[in-house]
C-alpha positions as CSV (number, residue, x, y, z in Angstrom):
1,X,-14.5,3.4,16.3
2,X,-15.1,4.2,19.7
3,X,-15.3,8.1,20.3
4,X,-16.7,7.3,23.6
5,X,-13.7,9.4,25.5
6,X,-15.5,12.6,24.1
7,X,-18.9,14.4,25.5
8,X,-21.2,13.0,23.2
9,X,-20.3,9.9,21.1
10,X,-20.0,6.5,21.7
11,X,-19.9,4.0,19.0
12,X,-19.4,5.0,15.5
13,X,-19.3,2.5,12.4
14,X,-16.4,3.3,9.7
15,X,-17.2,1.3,6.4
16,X,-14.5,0.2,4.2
17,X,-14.7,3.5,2.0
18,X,-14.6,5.4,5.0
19,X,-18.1,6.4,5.7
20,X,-18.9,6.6,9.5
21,X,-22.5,5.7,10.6
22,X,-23.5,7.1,14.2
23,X,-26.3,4.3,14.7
24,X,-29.5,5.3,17.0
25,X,-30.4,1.8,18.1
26,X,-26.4,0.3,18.5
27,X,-27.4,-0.6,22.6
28,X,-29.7,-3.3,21.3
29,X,-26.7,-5.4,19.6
30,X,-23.9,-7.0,21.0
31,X,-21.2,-5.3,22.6
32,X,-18.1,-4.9,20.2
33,X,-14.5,-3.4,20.7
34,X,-13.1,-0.8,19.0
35,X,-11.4,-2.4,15.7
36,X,-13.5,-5.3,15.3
37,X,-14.8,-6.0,11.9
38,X,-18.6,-6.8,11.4
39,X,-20.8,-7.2,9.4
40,X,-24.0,-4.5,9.6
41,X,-27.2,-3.7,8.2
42,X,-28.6,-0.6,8.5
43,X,-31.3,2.2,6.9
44,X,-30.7,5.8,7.1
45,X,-32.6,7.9,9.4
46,X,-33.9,11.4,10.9
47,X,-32.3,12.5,14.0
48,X,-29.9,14.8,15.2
49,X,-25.9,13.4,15.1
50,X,-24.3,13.8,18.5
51,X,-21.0,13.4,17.2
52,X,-21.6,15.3,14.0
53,X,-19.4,12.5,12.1
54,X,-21.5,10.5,10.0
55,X,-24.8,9.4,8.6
56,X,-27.6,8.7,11.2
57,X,-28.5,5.1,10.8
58,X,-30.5,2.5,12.3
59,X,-28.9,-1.2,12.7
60,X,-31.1,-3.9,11.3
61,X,-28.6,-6.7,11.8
62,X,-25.3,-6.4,13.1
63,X,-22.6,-9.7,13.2
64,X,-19.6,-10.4,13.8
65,X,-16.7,-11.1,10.7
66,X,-13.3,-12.6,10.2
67,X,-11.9,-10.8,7.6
């Protein structure tokens, strides 16, 4: 989703049961638009949420999808 309209967020990840991941690192990936399905990688980490959303992540791999 891209929450970038609002102060603080930019980017956040919604998984298929609805999780949303705020991702520390999502600058050093590919540029996606908001409703795109991908694929992601990621281990949970400290830091303080911006959006105060979801779980603070950091993206090992991040691809594109079909379906």
């Amino acid at each position: 989703m891209d929450l970038s309209d609002s102060d603080s967020c930019g980017l956040v990840f919604r998984l298929e049961d609805n999780t949303l991941l705020e991702a520390t690192n999502v600058n050093e990936f590919q540029n996606f638009e908001n409703g795109d399905l991908v694929w992601i990688s990621y281990k949970e980490t400290a830091g303080a949420s911006l959006c105060k959303l979801g779980t603070i992540v950091k993206i090992r791999c991040l691809t594109e999808r079909e379906f």
